[in-house]
PDB file of N, H, CA, C and O in Angstrom:
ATOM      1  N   UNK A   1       6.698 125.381  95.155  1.00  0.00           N
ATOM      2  CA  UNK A   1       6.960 126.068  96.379  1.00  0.00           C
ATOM      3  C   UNK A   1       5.664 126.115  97.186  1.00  0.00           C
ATOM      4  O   UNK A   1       4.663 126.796  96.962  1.00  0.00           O
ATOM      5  N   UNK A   2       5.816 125.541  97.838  1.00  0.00           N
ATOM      6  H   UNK A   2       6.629 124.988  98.020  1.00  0.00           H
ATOM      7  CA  UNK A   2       4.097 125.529  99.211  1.00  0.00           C
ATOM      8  C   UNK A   2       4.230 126.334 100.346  1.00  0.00           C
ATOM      9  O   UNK A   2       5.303 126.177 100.929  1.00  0.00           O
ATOM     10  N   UNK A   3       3.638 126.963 100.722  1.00  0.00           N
ATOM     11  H   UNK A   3       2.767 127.091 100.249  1.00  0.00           H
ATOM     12  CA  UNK A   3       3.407 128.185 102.007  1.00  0.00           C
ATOM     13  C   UNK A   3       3.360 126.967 103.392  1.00  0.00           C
ATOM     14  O   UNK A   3       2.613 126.025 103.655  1.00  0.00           O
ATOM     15  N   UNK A   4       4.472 127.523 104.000  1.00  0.00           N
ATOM     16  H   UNK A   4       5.079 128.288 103.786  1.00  0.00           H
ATOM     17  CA  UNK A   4       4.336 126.628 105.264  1.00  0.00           C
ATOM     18  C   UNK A   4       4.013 126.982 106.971  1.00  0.00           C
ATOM     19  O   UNK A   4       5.018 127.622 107.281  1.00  0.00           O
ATOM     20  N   UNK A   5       3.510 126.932 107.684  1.00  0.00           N
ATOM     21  H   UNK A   5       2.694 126.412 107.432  1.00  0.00           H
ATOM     22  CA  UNK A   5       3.167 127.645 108.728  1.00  0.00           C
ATOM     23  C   UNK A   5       4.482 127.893 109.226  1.00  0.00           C
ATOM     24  O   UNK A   5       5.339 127.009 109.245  1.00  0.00           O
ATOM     25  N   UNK A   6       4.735 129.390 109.744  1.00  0.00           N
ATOM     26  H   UNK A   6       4.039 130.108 109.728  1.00  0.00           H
ATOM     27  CA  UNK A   6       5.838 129.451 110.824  1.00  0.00           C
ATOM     28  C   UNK A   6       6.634 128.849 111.646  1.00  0.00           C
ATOM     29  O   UNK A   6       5.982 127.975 111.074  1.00  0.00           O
ATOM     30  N   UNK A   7       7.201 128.495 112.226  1.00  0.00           N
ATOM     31  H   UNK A   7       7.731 129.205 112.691  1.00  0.00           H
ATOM     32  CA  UNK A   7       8.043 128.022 113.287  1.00  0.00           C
ATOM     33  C   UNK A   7       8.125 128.595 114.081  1.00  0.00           C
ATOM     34  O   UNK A   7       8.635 129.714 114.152  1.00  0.00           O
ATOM     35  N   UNK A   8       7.477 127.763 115.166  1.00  0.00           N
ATOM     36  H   UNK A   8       7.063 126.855 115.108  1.00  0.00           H
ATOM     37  CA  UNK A   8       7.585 128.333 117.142  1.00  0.00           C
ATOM     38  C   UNK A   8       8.972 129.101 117.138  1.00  0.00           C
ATOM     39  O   UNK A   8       9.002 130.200 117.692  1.00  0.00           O
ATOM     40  N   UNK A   9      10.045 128.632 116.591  1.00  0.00           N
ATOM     41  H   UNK A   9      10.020 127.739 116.142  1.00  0.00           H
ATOM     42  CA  UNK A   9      11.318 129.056 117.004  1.00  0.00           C
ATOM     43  C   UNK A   9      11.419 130.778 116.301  1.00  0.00           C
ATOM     44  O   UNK A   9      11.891 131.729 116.922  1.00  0.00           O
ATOM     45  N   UNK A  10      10.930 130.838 115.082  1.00  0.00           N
ATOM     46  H   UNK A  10      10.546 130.065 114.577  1.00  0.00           H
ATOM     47  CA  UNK A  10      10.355 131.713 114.279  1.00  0.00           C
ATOM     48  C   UNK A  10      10.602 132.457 115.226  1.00  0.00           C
ATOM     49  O   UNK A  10      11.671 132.867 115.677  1.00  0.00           O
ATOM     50  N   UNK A  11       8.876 132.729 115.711  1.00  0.00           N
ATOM     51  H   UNK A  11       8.007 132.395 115.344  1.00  0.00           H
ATOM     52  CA  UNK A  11       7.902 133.651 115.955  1.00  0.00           C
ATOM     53  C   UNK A  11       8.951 134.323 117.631  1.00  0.00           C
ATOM     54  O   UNK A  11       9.013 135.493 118.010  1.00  0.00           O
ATOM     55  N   UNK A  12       9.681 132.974 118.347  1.00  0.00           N
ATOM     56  H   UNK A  12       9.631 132.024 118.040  1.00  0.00           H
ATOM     57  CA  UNK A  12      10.452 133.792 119.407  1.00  0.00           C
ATOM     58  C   UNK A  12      11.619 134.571 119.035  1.00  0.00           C
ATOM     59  O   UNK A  12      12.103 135.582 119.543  1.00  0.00           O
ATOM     60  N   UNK A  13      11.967 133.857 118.009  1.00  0.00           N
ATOM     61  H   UNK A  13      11.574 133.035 117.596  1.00  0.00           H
ATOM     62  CA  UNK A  13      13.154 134.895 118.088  1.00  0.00           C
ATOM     63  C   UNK A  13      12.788 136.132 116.788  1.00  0.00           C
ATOM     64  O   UNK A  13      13.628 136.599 116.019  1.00  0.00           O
ATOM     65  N   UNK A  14      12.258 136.255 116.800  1.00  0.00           N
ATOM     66  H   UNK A  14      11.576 135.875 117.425  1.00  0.00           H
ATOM     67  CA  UNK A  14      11.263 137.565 115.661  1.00  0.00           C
ATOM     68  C   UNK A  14      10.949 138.215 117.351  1.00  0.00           C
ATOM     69  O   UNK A  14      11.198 139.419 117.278  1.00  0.00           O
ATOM     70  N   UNK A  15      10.650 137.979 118.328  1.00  0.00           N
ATOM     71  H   UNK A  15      10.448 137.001 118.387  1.00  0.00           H
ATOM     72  CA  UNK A  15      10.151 138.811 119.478  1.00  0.00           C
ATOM     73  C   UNK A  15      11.819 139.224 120.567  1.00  0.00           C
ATOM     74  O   UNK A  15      11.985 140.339 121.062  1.00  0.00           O
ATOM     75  N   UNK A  16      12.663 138.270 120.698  1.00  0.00           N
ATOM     76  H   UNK A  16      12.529 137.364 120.295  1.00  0.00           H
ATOM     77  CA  UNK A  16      13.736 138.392 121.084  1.00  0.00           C
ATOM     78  C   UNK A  16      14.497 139.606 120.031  1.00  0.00           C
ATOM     79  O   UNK A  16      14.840 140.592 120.684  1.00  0.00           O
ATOM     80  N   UNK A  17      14.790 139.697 118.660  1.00  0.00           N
ATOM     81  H   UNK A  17      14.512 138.896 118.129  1.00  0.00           H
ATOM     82  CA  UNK A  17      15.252 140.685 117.991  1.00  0.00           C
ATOM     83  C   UNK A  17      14.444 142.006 118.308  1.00  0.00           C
ATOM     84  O   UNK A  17      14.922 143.140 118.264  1.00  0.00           O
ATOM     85  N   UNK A  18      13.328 141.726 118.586  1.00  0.00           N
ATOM     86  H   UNK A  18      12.940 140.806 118.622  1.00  0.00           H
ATOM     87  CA  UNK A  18      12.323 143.519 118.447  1.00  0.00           C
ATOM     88  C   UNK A  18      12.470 143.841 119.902  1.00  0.00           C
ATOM     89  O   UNK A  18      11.961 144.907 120.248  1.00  0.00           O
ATOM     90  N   UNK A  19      12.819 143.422 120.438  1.00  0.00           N
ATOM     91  H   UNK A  19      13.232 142.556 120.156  1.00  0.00           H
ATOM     92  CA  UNK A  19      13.381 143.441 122.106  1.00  0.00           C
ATOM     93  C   UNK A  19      14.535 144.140 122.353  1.00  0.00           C
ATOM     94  O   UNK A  19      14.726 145.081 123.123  1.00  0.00           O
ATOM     95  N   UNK A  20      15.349 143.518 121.539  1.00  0.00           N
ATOM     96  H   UNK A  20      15.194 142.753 120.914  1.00  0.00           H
ATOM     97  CA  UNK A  20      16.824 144.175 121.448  1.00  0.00           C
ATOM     98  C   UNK A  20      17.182 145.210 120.344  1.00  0.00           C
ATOM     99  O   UNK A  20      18.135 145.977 120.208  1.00  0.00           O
ATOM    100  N   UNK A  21      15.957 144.926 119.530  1.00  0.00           N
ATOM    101  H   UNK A  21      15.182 144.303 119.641  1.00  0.00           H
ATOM    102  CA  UNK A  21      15.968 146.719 118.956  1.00  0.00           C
ATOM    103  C   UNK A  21      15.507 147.789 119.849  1.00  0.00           C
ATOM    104  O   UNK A  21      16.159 148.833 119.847  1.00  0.00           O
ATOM    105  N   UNK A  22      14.559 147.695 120.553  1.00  0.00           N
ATOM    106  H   UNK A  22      14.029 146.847 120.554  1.00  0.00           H
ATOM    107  CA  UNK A  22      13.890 148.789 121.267  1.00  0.00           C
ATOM    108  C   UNK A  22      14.860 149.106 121.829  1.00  0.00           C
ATOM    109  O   UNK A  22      15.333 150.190 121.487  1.00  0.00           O
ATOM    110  N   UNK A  23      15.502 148.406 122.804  1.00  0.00           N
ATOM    111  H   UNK A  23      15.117 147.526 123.082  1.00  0.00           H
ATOM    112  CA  UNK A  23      16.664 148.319 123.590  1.00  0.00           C
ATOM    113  C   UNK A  23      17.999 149.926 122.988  1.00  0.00           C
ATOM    114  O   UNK A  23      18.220 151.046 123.449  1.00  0.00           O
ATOM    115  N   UNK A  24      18.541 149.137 121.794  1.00  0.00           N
ATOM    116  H   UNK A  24      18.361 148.227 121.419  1.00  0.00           H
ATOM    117  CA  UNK A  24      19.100 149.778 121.175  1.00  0.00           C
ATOM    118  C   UNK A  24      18.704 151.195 121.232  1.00  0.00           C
ATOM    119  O   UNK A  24      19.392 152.130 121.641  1.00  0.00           O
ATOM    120  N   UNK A  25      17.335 151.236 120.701  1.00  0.00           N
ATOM    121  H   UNK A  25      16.776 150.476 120.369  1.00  0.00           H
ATOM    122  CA  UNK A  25      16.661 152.403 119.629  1.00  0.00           C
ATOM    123  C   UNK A  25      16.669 153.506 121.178  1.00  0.00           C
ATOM    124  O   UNK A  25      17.005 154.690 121.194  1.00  0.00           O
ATOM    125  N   UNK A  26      16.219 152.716 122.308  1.00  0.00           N
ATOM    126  H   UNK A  26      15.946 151.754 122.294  1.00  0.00           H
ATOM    127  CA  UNK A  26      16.210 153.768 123.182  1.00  0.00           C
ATOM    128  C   UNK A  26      17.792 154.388 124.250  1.00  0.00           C
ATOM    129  O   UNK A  26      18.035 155.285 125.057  1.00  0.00           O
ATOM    130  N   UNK A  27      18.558 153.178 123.555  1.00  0.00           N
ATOM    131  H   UNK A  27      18.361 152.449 122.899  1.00  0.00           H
ATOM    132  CA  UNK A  27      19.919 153.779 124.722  1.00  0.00           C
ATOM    133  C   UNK A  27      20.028 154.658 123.360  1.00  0.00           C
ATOM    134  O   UNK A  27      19.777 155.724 123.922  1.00  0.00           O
ATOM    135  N   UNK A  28      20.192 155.002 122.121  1.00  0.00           N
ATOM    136  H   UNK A  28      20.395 154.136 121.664  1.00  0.00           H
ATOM    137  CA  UNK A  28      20.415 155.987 121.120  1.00  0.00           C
ATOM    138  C   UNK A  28      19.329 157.118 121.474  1.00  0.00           C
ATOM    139  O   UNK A  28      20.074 157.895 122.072  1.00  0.00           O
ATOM    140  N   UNK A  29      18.520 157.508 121.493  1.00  0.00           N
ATOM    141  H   UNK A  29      17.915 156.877 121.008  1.00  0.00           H
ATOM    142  CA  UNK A  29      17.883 158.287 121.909  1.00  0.00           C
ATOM    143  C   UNK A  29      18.017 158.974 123.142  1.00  0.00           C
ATOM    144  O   UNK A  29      17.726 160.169 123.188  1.00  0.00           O
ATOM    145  N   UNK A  30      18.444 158.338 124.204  1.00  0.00           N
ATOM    146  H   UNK A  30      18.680 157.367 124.167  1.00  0.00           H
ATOM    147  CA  UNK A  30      18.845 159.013 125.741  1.00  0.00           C
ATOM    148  C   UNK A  30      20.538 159.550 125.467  1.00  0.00           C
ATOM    149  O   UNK A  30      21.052 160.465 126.110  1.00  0.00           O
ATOM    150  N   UNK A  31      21.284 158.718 124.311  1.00  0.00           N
ATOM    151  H   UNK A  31      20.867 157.974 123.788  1.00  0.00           H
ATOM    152  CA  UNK A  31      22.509 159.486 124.446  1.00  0.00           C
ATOM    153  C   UNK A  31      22.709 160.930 123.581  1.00  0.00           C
ATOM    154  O   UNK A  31      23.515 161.851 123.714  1.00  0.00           O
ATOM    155  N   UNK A  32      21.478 160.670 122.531  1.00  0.00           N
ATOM    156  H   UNK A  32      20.823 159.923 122.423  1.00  0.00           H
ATOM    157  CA  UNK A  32      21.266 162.169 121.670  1.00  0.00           C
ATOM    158  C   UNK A  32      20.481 163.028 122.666  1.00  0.00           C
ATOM    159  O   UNK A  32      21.008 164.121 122.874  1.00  0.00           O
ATOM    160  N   UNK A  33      19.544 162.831 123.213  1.00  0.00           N
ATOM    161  H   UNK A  33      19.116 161.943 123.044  1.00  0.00           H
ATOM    162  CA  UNK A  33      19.015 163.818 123.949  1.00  0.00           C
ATOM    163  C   UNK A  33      20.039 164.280 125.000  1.00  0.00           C
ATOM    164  O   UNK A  33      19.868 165.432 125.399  1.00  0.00           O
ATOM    165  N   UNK A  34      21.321 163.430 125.650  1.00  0.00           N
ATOM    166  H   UNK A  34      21.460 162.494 125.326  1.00  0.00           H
ATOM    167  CA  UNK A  34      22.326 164.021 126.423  1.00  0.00           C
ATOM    168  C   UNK A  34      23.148 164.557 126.057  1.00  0.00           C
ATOM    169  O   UNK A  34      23.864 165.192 126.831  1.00  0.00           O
ATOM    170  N   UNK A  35      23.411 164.512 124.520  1.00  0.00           N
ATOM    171  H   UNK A  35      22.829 163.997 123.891  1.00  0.00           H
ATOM    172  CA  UNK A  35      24.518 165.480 123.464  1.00  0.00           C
ATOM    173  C   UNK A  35      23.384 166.839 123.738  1.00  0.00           C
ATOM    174  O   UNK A  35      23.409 167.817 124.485  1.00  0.00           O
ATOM    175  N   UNK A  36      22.542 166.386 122.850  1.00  0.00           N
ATOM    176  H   UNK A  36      22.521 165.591 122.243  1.00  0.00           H
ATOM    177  CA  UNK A  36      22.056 167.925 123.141  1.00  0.00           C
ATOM    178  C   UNK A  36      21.491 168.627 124.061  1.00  0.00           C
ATOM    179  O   UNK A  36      21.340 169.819 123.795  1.00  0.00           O
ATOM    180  N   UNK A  37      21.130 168.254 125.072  1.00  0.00           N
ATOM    181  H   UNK A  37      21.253 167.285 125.289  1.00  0.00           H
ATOM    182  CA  UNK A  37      21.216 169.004 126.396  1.00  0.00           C
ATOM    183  C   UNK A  37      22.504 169.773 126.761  1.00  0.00           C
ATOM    184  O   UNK A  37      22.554 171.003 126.804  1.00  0.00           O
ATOM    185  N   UNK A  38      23.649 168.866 127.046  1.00  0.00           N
ATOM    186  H   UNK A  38      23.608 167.867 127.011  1.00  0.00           H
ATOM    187  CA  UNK A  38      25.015 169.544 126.644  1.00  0.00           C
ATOM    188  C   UNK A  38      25.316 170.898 126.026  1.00  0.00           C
ATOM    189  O   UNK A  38      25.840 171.876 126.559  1.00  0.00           O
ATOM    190  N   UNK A  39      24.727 170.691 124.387  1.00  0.00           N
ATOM    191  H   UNK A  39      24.301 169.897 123.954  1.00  0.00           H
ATOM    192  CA  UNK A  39      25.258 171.492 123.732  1.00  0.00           C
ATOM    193  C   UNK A  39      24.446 173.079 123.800  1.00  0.00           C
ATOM    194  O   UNK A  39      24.816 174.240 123.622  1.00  0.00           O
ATOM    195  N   UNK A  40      23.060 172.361 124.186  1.00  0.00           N
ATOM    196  H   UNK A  40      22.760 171.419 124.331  1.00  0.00           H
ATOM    197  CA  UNK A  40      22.599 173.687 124.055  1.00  0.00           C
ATOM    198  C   UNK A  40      23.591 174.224 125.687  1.00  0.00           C
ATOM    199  O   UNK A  40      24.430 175.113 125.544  1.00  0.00           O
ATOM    200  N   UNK A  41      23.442 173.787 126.692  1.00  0.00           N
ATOM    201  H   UNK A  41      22.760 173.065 126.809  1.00  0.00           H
ATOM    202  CA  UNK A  41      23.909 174.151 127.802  1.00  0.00           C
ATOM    203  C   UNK A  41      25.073 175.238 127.919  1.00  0.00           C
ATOM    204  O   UNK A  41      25.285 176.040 128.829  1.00  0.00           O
ATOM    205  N   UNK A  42      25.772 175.023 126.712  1.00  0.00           N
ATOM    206  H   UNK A  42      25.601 174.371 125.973  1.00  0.00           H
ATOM    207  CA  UNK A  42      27.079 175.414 126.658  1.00  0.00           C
ATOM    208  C   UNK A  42      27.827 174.948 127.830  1.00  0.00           C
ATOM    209  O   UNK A  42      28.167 175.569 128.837  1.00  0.00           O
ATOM    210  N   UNK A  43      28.025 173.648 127.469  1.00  0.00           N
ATOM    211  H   UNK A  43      27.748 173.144 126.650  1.00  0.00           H
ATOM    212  CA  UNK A  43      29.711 173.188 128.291  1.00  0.00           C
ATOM    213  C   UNK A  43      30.156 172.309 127.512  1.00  0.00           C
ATOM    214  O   UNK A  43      30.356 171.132 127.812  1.00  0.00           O
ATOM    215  N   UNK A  44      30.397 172.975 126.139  1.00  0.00           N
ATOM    216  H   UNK A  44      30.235 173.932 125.895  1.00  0.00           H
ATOM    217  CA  UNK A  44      31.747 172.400 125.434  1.00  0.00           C
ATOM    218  C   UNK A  44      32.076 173.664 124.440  1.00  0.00           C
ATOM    219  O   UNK A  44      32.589 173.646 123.321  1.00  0.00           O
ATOM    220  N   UNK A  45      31.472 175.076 125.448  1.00  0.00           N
ATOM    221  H   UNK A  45      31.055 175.090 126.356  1.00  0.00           H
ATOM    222  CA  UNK A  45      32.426 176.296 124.992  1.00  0.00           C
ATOM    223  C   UNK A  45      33.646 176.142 125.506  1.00  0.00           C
ATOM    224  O   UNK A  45      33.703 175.253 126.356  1.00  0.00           O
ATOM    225  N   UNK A  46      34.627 176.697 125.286  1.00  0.00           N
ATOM    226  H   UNK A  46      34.581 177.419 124.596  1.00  0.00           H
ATOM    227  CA  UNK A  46      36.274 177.120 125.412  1.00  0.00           C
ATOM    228  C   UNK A  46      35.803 177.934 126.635  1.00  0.00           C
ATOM    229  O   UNK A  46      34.762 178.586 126.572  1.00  0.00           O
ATOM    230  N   UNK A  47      36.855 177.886 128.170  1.00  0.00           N
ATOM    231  H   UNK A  47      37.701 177.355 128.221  1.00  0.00           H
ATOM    232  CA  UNK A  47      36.717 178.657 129.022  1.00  0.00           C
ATOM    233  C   UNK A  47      37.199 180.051 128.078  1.00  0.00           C
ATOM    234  O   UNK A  47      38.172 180.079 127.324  1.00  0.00           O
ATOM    235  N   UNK A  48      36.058 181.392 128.396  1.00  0.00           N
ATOM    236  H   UNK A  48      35.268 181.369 129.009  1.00  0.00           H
ATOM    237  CA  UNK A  48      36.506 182.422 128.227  1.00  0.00           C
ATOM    238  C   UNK A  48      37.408 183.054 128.601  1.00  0.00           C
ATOM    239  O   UNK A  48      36.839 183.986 129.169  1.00  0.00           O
ATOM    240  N   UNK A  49      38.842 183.283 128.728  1.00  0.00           N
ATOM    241  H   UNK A  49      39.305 182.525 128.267  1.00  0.00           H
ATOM    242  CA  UNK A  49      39.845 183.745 129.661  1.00  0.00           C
ATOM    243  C   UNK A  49      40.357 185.056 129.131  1.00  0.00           C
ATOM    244  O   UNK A  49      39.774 186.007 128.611  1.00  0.00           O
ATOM    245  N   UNK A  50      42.015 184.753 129.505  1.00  0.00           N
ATOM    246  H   UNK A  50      42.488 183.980 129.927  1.00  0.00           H
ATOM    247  CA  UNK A  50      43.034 185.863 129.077  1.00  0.00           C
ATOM    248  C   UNK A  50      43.757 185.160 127.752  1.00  0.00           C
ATOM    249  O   UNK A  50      44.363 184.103 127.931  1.00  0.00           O
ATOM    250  N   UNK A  51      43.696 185.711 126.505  1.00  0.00           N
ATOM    251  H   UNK A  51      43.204 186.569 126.360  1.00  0.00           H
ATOM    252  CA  UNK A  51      44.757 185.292 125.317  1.00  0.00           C
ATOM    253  C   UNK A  51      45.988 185.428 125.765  1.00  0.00           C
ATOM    254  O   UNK A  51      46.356 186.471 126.306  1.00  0.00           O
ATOM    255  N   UNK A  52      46.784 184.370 125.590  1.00  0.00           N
ATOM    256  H   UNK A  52      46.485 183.523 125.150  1.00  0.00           H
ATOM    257  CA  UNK A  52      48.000 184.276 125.825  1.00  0.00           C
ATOM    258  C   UNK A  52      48.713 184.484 124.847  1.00  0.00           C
ATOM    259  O   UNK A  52      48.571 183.579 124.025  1.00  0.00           O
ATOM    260  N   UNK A  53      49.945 185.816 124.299  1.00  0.00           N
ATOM    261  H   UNK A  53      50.060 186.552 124.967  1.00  0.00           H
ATOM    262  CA  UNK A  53      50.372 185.668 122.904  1.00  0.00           C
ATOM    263  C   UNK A  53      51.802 185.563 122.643  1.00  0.00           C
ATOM    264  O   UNK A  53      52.211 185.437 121.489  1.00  0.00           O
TER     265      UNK A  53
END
């Protein structure tokens, strides 16, 4: 088994994948930080009203 230098094609698409992770990593992060903005906010309490029985 001999150690062979990389491949040009390699090294781009090793930079194209970490591209489209960041990508990922940050639309997940802007949609948790918008859950919890939300939640602390309280607007996905139950309108407080009249019990209906």
């Amino acid at each position: 088994m001999s150690l062979r230098q990389t491949h040009e094609l390699h090294k781009r698409r090793y930079g194209r994948n970490l591209g489209v992770a960041l990508t990922l990593a940050a639309f997940i992060v802007i949609v948790f930080g918008l859950t919890v903005v939300k939640v602390t906010r309280g607007d996905f309490e139950p309108p407080r009203g009249e019990v209906q029985n």
